[in-house]
C-alpha positions in Angstrom: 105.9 114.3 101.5 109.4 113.5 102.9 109.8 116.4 104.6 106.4 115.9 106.0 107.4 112.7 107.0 110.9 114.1 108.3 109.0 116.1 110.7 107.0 113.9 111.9 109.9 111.9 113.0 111.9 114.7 114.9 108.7 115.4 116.8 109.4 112.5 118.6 113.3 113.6 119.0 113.2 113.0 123.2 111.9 109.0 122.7 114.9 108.3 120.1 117.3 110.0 122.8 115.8 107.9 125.5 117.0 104.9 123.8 120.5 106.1 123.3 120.0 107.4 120.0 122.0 110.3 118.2 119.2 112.2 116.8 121.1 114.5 114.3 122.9 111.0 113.1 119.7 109.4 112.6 117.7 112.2 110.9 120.6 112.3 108.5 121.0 108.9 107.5 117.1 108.8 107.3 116.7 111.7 105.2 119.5 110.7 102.7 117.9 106.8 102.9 114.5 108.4 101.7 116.5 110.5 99.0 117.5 107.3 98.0 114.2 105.5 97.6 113.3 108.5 94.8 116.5 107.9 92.7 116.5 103.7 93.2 114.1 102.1 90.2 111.2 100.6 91.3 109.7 97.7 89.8 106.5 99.8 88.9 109.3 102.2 86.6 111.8 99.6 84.9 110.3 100.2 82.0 110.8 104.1 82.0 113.9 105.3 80.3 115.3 107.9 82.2 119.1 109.5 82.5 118.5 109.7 86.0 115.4 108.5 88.2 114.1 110.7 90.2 110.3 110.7 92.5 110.6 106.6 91.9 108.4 106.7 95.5 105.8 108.5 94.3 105.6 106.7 90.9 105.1 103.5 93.4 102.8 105.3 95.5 100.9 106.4 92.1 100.1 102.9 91.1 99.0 101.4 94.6 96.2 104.5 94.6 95.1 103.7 91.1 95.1 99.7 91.8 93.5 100.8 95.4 90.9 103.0 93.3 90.3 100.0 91.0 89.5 97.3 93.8 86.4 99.7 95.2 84.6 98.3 92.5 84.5 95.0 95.5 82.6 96.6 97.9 79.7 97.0 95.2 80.3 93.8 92.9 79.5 91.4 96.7 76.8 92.2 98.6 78.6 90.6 101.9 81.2 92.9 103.6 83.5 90.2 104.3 83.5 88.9 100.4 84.8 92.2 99.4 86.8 92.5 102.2 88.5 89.2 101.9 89.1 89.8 98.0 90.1 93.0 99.0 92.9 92.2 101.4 94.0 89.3 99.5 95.1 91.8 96.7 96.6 93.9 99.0 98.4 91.2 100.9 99.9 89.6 98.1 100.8 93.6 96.5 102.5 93.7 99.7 104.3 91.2 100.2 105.7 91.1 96.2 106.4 94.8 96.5 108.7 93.6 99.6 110.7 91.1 97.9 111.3 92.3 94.5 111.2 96.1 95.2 112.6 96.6 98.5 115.0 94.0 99.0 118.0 96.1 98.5 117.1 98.2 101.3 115.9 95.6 103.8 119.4 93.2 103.1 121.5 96.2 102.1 124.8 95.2 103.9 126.8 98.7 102.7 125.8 100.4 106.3 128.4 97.5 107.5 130.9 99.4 104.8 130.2 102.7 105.2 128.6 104.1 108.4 129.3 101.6 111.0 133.2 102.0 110.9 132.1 105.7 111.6 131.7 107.3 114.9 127.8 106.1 114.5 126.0 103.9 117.3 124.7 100.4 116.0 121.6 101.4 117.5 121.3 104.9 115.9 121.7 102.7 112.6 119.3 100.5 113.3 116.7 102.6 114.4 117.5 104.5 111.4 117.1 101.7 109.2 113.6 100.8 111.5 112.1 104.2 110.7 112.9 103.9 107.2 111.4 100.7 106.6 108.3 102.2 108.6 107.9 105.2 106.4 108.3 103.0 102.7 105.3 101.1 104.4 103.7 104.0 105.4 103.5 105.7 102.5 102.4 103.0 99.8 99.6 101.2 102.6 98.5 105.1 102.4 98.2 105.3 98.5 96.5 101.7 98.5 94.0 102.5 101.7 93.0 105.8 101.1 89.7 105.4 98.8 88.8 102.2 100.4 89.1 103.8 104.2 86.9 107.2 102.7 84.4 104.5 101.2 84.3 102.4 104.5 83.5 105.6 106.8 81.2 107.0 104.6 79.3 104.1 103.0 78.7 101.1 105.3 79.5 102.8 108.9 80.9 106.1 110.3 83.3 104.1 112.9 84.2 101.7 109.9 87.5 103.5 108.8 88.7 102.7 112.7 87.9 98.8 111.9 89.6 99.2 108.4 92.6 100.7 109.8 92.9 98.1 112.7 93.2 95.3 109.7 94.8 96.8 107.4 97.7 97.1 110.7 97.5 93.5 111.4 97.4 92.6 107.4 101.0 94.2 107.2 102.4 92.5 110.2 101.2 89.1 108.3 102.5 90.1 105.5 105.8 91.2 106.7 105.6 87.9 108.9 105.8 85.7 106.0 108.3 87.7 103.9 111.1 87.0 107.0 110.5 84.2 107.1 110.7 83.7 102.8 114.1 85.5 102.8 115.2 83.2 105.8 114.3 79.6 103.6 115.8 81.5 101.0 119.1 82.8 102.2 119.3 79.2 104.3 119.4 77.3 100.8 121.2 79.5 98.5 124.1 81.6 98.5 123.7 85.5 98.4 124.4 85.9 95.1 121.7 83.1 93.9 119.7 84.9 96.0 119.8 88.2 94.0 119.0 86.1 90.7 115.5 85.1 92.6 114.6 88.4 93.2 115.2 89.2 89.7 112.9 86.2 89.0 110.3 87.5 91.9 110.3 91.1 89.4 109.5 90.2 86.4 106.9 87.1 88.1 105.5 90.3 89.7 105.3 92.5 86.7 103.6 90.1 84.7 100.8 89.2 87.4 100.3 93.0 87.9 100.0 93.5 84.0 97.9 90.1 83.3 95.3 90.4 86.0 94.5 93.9 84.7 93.6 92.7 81.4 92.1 89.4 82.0 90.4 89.2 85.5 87.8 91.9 84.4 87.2 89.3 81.4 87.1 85.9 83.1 85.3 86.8 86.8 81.2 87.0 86.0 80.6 89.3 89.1 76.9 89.1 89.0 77.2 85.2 89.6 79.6 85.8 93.0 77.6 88.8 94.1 75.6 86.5 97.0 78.7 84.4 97.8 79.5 84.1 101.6 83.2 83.7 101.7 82.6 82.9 105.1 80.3 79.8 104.6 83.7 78.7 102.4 85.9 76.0 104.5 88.5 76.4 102.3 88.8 80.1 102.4 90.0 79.7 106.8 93.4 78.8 105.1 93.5 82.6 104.0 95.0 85.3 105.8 92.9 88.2 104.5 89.9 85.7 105.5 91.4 85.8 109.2 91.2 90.3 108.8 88.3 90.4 107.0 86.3 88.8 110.1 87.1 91.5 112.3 84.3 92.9 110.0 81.2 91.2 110.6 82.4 90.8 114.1 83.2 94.4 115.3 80.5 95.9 112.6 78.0 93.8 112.4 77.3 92.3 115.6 77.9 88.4 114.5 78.9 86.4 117.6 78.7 82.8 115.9 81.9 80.3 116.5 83.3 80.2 113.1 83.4 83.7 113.0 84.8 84.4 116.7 87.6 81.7 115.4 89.0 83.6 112.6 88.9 87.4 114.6 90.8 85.6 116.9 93.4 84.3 114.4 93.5 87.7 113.1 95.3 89.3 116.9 96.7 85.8 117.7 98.7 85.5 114.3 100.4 89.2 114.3 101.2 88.5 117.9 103.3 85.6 117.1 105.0 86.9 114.0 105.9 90.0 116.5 107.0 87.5 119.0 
């Protein structure tokens, strides 16, 4: 899928030189960065005992499709689109975001480009393009694993246009998400040192592997579906605090044709939100 990827990328080859970038220097720091990602343990493989990991990507990208596959059964335990949806994209938000800080923290901090490219004949700005377009392709490929069945389901289940509405929030969910994880390593890096800091992400991995493997086994036992199946999340108050509340209006609005205040309110928190965190 890398090479797919890869390809992709040097498609584009006349935009990246527009902006003064060295495109053979940037397709080879990008291609030996996404090397990388197979060979660096993920939090989803800590547990495998291997001489040398290798494919750690697709092992992540393995268990966001399964967990993805799992959360379908949403859209038939609530009968109101936005109840699933808003379940839905709180899941995913929160996978998000932990996968962010505990898994790919080394890459987003990773200070040895300072060591050992920089002091080479390498633009900054090749490097951080390079570093841009890797970032976008880790994103890429686990929001695919997770989206896929529920965007299929979407198109072919509720409306044929839907999979355009579920792609527009699932877009503005990750610029939330990645929104709030600046600015987490920011409060964290302002009152720590770098080296505490490391210890919290250790903390963040195992807090994440154990809500991973805990809600698996219990939430199927404590939730009594047929009891929520009629609930409204958007007659909730308390559920405008929620981000994937703010998504899952786009919803109702765009597919179902409701117009009413509360509703208008959250779509609009949806686009205003992502364009502040881009600001």
């Amino acid at each position: 899928m890398n090479k797919v990827l890869l390809k992709i990328v040097a498609l584009f080859a006349p935009l990246w030189r527009g902006v003064g970038v060295d495109t053979g220097q940037m397709m080879a720091i990008l291609e030996a960065r996404l090397l990388m990602d197979g060979r660096r343990v993920s939090v989803f493989g800590q547990n495998r005992q291997t001489a040398e990991p290798k494919r750690q990507d697709l092992l992540g990208m393995a268990v966001f499709f399964f967990i993805g596959l799992f959360m379908l059964t949403l859209f038939d335990a609530f009968k109101q689109p936005a109840t699933a949806l808003t379940v839905y994209f709180t899941v995913w938000m929160f996978m998000l975001a932990m996968t962010l800080i505990s898994d790919f923290t080394d890459v987003l901090i990773d200070v040895r480009d300072n060591l050992i490219i920089l002091p080479r004949p390498v633009s900054d700005r090749t490097v951080a393009i390079a570093r841009l377009l890797h970032i976008g392709i880790y994103l890429f490929k686990i929001t695919l694993a997770y989206v896929i069945p529920a965007l299929i389901f979407t198109s072919i289940a509720w409306w044929p246009l839907g999979g355009l509405v579920f792609i527009l929030q699932v877009f503005l969910s990750e610029i939330i998400v990645i929104f709030f994880v600046n600015l987490t390593y920011l409060f964290i890096l302002r009152i720590t040192s770098p080296k505490r800091f490391r210890e919290i992400i250790s903390w963040f991995q195992i807090a994440f592997s154990v809500i991973v493997l805990s809600s698996y086994y219990l939430l199927p036992q404590l939730l009594d579906f047929s009891t929520l199946r009629e609930v409204n999340v958007l007659d909730i108050p308390a559920s405008y605090f929620l981000p994937s509340t703010w998504v899952a209006s786009l919803w109702p609005i765009i597919g179902q044709g409701q117009w009413n205040a509360n509703v208008l309110m959250l779509g609009a928190l949806a686009f205003v939100t992502p364009l502040v965190a881009i600001f």
